[in-house]
DSSP file (Angstrom, degrees, kcal/mol; ACC not computed):
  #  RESIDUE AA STRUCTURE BP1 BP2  ACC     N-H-->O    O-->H-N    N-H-->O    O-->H-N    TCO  KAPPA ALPHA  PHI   PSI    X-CA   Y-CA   Z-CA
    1    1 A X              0   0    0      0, 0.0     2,-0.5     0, 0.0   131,-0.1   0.000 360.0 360.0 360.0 151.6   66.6   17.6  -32.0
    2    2 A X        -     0   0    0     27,-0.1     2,-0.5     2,-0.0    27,-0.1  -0.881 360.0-163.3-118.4 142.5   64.4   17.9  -34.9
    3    3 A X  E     -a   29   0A   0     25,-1.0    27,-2.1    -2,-0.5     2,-0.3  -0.981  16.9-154.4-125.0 141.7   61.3   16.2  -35.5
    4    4 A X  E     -a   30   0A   0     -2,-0.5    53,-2.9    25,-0.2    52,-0.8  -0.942  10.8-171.1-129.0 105.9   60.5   16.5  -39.5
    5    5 A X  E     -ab  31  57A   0     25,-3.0    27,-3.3    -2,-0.3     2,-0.3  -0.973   5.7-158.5-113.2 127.6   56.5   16.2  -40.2
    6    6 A X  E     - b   0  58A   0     51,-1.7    53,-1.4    -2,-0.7     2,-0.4  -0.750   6.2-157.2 -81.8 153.3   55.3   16.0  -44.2
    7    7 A X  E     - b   0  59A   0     25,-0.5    27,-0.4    -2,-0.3     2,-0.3  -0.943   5.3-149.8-147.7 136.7   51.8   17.0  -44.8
    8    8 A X  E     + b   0  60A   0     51,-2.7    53,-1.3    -2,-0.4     2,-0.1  -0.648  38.4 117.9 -85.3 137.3   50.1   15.5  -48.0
    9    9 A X        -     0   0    0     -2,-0.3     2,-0.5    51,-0.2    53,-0.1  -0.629  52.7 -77.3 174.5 148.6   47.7   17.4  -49.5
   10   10 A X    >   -     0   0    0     51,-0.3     3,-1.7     1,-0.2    56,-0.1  -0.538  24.0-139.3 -92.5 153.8   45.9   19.4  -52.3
   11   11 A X  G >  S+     0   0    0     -2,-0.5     3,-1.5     1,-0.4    -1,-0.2   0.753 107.3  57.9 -21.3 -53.0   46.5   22.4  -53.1
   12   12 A X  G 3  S+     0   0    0      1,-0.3     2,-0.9     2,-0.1    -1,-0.4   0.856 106.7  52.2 -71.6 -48.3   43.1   23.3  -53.5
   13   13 A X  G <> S+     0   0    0     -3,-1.7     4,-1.0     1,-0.3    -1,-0.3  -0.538  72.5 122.0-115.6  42.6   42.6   22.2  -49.4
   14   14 A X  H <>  +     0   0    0     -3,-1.5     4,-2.6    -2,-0.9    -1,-0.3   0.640  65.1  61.3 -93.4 -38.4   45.8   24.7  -48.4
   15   15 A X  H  > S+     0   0    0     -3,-0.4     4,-0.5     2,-0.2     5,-0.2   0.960 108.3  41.4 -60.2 -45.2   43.2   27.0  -45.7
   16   16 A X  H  > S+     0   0    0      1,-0.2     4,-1.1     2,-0.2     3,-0.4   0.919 119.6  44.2-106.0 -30.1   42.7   23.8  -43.6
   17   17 A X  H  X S+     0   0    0     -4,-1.0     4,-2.8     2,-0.2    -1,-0.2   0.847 111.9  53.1 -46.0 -33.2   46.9   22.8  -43.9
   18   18 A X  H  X S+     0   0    0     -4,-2.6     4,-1.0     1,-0.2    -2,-0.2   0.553 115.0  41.8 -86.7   0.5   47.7   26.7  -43.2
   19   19 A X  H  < S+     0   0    0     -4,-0.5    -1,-0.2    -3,-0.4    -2,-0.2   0.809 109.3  56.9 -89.9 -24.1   45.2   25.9  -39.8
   20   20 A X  H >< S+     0   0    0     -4,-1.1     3,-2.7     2,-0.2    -2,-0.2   0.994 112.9  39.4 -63.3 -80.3   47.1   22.8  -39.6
   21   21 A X  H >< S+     0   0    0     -4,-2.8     3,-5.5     1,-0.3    -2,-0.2   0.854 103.4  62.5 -17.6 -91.5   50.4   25.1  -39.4
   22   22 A X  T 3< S+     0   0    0     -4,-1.0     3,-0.3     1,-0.4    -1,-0.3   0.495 103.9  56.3 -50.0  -8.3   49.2   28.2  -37.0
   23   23 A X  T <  S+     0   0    0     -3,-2.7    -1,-0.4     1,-0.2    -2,-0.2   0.490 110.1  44.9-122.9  17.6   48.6   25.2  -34.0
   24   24 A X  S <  S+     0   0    0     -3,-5.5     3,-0.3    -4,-0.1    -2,-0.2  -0.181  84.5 101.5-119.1  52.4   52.2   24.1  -34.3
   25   25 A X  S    S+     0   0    0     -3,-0.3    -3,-0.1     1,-0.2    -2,-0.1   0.672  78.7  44.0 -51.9 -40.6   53.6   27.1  -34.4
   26   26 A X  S    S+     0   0    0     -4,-0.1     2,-0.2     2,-0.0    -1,-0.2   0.326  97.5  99.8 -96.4   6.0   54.8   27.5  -31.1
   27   27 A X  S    S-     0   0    0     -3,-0.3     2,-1.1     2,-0.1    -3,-0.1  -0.752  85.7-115.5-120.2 158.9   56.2   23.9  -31.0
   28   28 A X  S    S+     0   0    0     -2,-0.2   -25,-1.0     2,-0.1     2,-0.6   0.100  81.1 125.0 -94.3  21.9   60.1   22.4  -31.6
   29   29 A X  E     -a    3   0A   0     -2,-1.1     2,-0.6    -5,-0.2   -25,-0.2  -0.776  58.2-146.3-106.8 127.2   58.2   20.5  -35.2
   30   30 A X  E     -a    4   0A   0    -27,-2.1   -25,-3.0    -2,-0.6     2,-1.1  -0.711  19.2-156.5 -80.0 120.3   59.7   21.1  -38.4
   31   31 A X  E     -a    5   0A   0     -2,-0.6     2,-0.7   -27,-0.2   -25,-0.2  -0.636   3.1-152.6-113.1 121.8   56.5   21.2  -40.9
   32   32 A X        +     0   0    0    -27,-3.3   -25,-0.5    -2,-1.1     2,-0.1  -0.671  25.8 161.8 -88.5 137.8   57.1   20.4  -44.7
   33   33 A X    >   -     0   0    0     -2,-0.7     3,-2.0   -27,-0.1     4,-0.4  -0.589  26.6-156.7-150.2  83.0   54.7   22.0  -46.5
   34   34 A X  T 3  S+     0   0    0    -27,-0.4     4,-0.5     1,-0.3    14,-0.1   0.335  88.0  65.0 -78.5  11.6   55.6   22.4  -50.1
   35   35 A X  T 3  S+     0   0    0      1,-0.1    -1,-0.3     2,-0.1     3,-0.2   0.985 126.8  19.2 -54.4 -66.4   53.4   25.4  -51.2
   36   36 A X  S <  S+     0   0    0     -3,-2.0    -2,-0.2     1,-0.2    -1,-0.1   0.576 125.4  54.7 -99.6  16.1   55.8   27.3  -48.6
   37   37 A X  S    S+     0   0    0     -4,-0.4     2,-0.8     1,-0.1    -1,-0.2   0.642  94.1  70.7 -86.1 -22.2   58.7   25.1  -48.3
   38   38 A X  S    S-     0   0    0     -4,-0.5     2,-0.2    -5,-0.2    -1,-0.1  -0.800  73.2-148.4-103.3 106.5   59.7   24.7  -51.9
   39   39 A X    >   -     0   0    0     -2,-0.8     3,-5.9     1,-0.1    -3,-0.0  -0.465  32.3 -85.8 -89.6 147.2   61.2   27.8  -53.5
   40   40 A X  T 3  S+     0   0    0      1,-0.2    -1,-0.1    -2,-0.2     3,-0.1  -0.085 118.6  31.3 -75.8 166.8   60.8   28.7  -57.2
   41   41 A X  T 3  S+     0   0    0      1,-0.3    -1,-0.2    -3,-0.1     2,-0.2   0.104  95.3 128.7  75.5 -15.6   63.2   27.2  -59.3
   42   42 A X  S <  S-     0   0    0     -3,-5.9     2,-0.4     1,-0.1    -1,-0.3  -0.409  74.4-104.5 -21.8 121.7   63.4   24.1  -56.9
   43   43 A X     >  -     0   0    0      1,-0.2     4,-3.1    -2,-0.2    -1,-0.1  -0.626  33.9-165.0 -26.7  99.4   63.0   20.7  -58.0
   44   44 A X  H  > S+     0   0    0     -2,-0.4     4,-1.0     2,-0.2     3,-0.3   0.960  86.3  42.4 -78.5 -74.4   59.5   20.3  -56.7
   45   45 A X  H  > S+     0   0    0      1,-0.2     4,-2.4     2,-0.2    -1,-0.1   0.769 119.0  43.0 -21.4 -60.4   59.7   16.3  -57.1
   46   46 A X  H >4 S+     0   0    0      2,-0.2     3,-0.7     1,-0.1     4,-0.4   0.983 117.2  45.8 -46.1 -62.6   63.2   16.0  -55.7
   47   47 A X  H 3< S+     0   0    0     -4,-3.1     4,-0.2    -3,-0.3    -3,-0.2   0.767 115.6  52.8 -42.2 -63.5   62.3   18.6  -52.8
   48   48 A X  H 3X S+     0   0    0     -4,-1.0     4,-1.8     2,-0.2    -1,-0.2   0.535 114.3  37.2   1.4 -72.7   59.1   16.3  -52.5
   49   49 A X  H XX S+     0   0    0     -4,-2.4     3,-2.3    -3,-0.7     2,-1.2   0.869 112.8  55.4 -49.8-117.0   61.0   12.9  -52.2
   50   50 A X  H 3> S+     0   0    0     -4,-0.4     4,-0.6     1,-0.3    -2,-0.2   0.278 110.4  53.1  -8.8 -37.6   63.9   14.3  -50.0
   51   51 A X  H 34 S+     0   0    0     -2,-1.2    -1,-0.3    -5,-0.3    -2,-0.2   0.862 112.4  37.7 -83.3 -43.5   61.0   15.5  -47.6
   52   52 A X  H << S+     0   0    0     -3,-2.3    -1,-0.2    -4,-1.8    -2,-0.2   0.464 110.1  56.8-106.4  15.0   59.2   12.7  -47.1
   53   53 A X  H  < S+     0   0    0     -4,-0.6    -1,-0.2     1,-0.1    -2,-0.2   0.724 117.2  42.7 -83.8 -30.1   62.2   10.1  -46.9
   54   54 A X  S  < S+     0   0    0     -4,-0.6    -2,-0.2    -5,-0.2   -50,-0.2   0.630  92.1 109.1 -74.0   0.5   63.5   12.4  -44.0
   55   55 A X        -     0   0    0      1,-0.2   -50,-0.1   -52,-0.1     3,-0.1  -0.650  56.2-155.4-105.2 156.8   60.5   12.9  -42.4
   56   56 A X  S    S+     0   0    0    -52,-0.8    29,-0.5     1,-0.3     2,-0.4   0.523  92.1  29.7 -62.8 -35.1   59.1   11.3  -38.4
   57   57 A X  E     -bc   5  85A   0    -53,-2.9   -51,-1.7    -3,-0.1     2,-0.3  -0.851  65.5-158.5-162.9 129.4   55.9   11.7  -39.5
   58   58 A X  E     -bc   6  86A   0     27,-1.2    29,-2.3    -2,-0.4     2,-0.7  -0.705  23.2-163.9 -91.0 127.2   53.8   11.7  -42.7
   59   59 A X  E     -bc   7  87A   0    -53,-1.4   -51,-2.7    -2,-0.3     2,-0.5  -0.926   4.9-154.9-106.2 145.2   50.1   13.8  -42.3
   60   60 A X  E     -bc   8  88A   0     27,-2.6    29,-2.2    -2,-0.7     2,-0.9  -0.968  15.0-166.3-101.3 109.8   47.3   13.3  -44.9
   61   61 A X  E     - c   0  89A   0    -53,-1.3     2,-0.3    -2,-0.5   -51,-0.3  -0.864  23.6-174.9 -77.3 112.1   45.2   15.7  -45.3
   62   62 A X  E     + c   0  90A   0     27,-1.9    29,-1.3    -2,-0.9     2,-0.2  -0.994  19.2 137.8-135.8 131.5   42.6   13.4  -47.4
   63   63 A X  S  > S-     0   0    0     -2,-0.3     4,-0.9    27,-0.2    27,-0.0  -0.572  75.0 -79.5-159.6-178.1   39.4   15.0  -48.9
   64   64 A X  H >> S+     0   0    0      2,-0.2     4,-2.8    -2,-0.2     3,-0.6   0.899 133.0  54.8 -74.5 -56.6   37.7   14.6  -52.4
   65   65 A X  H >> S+     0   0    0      1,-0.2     3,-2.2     2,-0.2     4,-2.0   0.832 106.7  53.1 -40.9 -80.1   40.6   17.2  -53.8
   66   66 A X  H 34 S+     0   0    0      1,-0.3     7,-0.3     2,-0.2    -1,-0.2   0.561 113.3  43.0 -43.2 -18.6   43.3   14.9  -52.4
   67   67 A X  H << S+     0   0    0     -4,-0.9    -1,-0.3    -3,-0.6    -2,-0.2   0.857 108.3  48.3 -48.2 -56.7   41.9   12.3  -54.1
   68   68 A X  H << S+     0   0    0     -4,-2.8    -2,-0.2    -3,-2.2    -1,-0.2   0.258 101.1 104.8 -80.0  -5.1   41.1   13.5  -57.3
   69   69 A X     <  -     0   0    0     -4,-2.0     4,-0.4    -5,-0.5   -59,-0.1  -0.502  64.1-143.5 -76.6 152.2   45.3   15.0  -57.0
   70   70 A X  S    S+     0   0    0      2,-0.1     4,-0.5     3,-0.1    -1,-0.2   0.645  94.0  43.6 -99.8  -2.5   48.0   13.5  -58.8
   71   71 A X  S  > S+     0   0    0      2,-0.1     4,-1.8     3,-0.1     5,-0.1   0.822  91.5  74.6 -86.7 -39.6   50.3   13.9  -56.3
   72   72 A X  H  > S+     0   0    0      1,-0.2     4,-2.4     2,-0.2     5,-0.2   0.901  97.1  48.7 -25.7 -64.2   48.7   13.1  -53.3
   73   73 A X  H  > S+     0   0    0     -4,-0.4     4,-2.9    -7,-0.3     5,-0.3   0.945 111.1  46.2 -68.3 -42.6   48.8    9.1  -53.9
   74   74 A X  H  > S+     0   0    0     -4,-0.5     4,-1.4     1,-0.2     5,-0.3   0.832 112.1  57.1 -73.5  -3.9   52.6    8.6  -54.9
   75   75 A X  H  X S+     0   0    0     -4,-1.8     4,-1.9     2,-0.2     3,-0.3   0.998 111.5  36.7 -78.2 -48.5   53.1   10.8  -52.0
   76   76 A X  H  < S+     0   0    0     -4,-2.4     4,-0.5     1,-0.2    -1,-0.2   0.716 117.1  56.9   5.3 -68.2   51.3    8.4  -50.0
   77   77 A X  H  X S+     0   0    0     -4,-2.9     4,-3.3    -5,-0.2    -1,-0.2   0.870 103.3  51.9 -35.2 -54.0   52.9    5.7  -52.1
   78   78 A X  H  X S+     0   0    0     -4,-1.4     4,-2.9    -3,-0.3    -2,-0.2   0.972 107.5  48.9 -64.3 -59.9   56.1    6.8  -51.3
   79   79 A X  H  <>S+     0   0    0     -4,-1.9     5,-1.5     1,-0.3    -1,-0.2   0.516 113.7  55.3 -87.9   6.4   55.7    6.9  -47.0
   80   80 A X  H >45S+     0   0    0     -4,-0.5     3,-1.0     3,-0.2    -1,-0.3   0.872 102.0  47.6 -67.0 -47.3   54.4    3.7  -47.4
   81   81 A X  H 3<5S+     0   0    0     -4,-3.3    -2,-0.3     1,-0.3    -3,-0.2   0.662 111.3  49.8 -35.3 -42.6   56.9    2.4  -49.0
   82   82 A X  T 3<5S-     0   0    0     -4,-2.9    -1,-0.3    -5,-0.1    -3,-0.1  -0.212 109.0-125.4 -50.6  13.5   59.3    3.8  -46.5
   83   83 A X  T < 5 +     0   0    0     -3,-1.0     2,-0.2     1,-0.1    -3,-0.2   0.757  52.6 166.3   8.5  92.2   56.9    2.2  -43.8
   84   84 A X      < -     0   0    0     -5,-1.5    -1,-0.1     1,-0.1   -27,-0.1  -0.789  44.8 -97.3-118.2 165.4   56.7    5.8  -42.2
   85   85 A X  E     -c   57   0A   0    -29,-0.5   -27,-1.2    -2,-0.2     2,-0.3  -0.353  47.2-167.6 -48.5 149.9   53.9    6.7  -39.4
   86   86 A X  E     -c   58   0A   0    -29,-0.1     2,-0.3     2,-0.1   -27,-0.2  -0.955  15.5-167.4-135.2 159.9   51.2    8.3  -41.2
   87   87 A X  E     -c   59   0A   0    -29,-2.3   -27,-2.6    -2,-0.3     2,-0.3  -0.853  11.3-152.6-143.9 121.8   48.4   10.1  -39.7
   88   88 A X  E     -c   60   0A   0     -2,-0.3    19,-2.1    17,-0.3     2,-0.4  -0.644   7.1-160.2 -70.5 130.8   45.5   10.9  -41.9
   89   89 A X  E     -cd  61 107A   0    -29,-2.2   -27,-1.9    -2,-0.3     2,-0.6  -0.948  15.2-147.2-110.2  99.6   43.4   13.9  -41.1
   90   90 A X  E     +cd  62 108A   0     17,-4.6    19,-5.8    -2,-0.4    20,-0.6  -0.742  22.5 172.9 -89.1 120.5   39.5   13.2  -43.2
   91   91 A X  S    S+     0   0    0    -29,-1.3   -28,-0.2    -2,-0.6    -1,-0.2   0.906  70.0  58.6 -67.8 -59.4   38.3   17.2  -44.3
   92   92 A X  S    S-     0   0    0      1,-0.1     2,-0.2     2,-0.0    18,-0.2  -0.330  91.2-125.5 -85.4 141.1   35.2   15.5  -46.4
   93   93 A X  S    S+     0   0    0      1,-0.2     2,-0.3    -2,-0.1    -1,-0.1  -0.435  87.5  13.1 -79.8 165.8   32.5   13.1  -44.7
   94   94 A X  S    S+     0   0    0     -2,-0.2    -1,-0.2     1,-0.1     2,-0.1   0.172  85.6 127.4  66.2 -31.3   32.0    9.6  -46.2
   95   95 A X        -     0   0    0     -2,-0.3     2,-0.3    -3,-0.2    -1,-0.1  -0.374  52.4-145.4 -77.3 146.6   34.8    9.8  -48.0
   96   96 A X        -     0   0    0     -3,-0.1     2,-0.3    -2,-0.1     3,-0.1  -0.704  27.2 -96.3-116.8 158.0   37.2    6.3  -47.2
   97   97 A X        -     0   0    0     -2,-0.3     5,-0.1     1,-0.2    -1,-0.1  -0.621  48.3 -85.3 -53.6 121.7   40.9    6.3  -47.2
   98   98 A X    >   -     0   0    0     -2,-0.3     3,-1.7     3,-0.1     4,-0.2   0.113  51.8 -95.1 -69.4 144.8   42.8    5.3  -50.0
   99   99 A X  G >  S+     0   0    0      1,-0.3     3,-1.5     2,-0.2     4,-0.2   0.735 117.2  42.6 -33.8 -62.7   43.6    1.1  -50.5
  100  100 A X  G 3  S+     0   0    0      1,-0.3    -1,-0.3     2,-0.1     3,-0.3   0.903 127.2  38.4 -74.6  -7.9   47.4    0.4  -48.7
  101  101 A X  G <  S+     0   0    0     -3,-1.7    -1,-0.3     1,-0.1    -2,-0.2   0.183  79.5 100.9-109.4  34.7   46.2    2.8  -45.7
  102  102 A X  S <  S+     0   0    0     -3,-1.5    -1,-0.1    -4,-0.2    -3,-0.1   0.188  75.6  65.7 -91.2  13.7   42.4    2.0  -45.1
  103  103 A X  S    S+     0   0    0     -3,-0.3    -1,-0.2    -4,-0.2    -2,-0.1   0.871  85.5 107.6 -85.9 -55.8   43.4   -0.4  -41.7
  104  104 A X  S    S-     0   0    0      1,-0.1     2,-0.3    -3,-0.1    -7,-0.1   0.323  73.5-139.8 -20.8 142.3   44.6    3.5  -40.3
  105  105 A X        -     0   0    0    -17,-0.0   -17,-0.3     0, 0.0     2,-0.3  -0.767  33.4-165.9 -63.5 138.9   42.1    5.0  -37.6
  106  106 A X        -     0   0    0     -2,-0.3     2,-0.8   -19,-0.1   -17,-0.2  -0.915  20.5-113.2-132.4 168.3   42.3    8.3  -39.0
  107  107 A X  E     -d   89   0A   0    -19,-2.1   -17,-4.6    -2,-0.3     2,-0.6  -0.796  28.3-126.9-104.5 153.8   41.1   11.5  -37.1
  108  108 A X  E >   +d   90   0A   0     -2,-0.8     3,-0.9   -19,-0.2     4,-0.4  -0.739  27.7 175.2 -73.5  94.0   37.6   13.5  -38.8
  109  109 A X  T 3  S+     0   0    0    -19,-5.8   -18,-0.2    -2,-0.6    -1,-0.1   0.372  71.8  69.5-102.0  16.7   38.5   17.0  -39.2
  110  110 A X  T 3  S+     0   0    0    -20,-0.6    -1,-0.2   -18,-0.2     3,-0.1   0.422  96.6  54.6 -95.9  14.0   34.9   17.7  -41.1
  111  111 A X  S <  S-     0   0    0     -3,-0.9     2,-0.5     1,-0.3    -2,-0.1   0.817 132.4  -4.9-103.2 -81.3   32.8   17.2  -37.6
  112  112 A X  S  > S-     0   0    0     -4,-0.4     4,-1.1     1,-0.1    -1,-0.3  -0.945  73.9-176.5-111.2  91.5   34.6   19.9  -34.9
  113  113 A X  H  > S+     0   0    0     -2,-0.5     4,-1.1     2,-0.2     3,-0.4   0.904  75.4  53.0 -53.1 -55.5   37.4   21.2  -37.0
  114  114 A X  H >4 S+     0   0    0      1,-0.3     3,-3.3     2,-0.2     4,-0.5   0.942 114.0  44.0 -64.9 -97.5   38.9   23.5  -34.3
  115  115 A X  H 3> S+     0   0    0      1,-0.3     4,-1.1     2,-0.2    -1,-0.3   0.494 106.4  58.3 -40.2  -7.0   39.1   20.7  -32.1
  116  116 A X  H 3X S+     0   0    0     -4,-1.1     4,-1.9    -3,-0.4    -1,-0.3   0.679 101.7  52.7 -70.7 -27.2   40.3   18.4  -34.2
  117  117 A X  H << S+     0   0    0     -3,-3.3    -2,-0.2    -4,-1.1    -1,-0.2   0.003 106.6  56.3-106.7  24.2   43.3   20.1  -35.1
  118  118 A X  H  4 S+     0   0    0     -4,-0.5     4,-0.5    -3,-0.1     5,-0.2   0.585 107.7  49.4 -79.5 -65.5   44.0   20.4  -31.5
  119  119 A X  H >X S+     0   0    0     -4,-1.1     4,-3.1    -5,-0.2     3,-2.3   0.925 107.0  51.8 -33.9 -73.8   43.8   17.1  -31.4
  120  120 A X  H 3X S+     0   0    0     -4,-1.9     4,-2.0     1,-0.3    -1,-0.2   0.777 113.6  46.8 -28.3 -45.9   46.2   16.5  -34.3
  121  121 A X  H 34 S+     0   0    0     -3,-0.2     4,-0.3     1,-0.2    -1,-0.3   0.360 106.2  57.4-106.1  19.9   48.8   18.7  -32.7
  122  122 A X  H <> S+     0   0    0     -3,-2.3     4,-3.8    -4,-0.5    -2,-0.2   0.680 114.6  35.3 -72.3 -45.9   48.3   17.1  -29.7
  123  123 A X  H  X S+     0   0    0     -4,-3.1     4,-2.4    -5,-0.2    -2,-0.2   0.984 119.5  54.2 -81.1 -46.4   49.3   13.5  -31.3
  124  124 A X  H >X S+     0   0    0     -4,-2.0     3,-2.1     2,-0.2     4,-0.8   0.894 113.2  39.5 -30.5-106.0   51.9   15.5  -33.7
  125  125 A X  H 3> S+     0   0    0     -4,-0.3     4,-3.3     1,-0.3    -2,-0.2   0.715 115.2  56.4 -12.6 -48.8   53.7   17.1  -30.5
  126  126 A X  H 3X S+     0   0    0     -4,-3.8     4,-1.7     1,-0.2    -1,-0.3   0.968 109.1  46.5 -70.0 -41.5   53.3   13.4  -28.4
  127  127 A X  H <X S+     0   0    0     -4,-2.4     4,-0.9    -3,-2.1    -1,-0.2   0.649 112.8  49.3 -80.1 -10.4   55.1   11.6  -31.2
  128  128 A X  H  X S+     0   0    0     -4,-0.8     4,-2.0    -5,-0.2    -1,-0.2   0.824 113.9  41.7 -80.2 -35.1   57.8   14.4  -31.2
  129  129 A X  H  X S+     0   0    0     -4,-3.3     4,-1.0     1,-0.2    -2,-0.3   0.766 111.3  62.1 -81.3 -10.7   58.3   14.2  -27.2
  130  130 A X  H  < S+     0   0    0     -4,-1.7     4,-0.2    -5,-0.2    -1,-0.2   0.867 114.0  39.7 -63.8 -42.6   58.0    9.9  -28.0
  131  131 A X  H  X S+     0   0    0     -4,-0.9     4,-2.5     1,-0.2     3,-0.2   0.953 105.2  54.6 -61.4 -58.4   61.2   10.7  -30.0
  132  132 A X  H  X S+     0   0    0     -4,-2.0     4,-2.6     2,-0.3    -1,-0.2   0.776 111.3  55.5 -11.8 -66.5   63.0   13.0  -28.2
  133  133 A X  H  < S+     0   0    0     -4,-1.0    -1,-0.2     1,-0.2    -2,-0.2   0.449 103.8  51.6 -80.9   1.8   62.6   10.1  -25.4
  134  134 A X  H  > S+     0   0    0     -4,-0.2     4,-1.7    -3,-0.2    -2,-0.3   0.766 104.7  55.7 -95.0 -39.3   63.9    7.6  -27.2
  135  135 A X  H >X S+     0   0    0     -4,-2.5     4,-3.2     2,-0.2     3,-0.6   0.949 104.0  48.8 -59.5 -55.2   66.8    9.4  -28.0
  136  136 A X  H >X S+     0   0    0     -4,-2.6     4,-2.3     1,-0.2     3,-0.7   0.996 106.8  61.7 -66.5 -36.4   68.0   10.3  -24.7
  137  137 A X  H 3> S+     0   0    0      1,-0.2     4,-3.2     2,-0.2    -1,-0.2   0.890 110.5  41.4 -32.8 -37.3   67.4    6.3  -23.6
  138  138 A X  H <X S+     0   0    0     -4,-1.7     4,-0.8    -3,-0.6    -1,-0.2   0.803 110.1  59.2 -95.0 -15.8   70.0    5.3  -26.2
  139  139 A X  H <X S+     0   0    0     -4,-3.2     4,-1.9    -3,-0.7    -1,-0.3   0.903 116.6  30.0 -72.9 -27.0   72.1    8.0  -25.3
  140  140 A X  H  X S+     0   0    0     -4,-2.3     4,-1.3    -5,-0.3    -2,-0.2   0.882 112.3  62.8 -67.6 -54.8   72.4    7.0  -21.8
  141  141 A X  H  X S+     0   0    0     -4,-3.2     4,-1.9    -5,-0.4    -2,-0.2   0.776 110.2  49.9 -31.3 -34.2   72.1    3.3  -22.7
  142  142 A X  H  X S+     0   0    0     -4,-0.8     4,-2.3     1,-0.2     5,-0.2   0.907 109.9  41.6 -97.0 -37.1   75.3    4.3  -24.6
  143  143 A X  H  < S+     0   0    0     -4,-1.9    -1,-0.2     2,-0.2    -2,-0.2   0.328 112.1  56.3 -85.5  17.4   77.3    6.0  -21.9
  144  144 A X  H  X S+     0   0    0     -4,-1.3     4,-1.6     3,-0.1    -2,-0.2   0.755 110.3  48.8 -85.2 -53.5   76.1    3.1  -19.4
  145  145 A X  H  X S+     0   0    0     -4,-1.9     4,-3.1     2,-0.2     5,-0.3   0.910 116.3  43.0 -28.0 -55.7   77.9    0.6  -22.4
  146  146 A X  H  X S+     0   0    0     -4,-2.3     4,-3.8     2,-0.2     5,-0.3   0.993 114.9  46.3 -70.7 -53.0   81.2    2.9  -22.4
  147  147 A X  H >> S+     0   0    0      1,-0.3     3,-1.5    -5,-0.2     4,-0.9   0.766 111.3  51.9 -65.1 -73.3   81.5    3.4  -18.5
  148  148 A X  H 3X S+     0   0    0     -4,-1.6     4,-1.4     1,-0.3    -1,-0.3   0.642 113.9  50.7 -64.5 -30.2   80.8   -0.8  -17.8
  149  149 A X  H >X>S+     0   0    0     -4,-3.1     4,-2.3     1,-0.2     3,-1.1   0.963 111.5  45.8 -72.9 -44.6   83.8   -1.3  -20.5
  150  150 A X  H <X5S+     0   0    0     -4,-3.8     4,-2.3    -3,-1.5    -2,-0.3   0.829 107.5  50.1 -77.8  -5.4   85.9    0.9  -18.8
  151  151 A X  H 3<5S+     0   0    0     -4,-0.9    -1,-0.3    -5,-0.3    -2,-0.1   0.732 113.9  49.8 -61.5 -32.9   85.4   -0.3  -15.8
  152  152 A X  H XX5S+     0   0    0     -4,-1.4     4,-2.0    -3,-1.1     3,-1.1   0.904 107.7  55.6 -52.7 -59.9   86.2   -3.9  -17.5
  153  153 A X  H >X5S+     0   0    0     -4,-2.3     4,-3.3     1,-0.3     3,-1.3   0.999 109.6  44.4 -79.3 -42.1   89.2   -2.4  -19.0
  154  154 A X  H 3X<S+     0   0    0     -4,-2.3     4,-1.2    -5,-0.5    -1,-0.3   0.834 109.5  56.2 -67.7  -3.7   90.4   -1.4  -15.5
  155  155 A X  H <> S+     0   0    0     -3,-1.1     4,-1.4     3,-0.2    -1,-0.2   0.700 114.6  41.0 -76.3 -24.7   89.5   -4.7  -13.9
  156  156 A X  H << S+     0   0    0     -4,-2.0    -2,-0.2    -3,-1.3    -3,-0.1   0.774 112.6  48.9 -75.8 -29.9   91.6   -6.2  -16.3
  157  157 A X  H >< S+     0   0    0     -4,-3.3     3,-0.5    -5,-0.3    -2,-0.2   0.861 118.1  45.5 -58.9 -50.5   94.3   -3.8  -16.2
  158  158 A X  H >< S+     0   0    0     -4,-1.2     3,-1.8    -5,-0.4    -2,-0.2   0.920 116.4  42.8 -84.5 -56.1   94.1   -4.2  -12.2
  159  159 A X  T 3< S+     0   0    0     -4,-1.4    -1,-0.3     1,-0.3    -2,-0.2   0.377 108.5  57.8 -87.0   7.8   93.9   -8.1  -12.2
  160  160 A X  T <         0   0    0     -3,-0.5    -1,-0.3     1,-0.1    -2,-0.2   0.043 360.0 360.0-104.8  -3.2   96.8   -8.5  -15.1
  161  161 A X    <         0   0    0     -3,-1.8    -2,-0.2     0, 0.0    -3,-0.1   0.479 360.0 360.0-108.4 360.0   99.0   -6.5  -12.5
């Protein structure tokens, strides 16, 4: 199974995404990250779009750069519109979360960095193993459905005889 994370962010704030990276390395999460996901001659927008309709979970990296970006906010735009999880990560202090996601708790990565992005790929990693466990329910849920019909069809079979 594949768990699809976007991460938002500018350019210019790429060190604290590529730390972002290096602590889910070792884990079953696909990370889009379109500095190194998007090869040149790509369709950055399209790639862009494609990534975050597909994606389990939108991160924000949000800082004064991401702010001041012009991509950052329709990307934003975008996985709201698509009522996706998001989970915002704040690099700069003071700075507030942009208007439709400023209900979010978001986690502080400017306080204890390291440990914050433990943290982050703690909650990352729990929302992959939340999926994961959802999946097998309905897959069982589905072969509990199939055996109780056939067990219908042969009570019907059996009591039509």
């Amino acid at each position: 199974m594949s768990f699809k994370v976007f991460v938002s962010y500018s350019t210019h704030d790429l060190a604290q995404v590529e730390k972002l990276q290096q602590q889910l390395v070792d884990n079953p999460v696909e990370l889009f990250v379109a500095e190194h996901s998007v090869s040149p001659s790509q369709d950055l927008a399209q790639s862009i779009n494609h990534a975050i309709e597909q994606c389990d979970l939108f991160v924000l990296i949000w800082s004064k750069n991401a702010e001041a970006s012009a991509w950052v906010p329709q990307e934003i735009g975008k996985a709201t519109a698509l009522r996706k999880t998001i989970l915002p990560l704040v690099l700069d202090e003071g700075i507030q979360l942009p208007g439709f996601i400023q209900n979010l708790k978001y986690l502080s990565i400017h306080q204890a960095p390291s440990s914050a992005l433990v943290r982050a790929r703690n909650i990352i990693v729990g929302a992959y193993e939340e999926k994961t466990r959802r999946q097998v329910a309905a897959a069982q849920a589905e072969k509990d459905k199939l055996a109780l019909m056939g067990i219908g069809a042969f009570l019907l079979w059996a009591f039509s005889k």
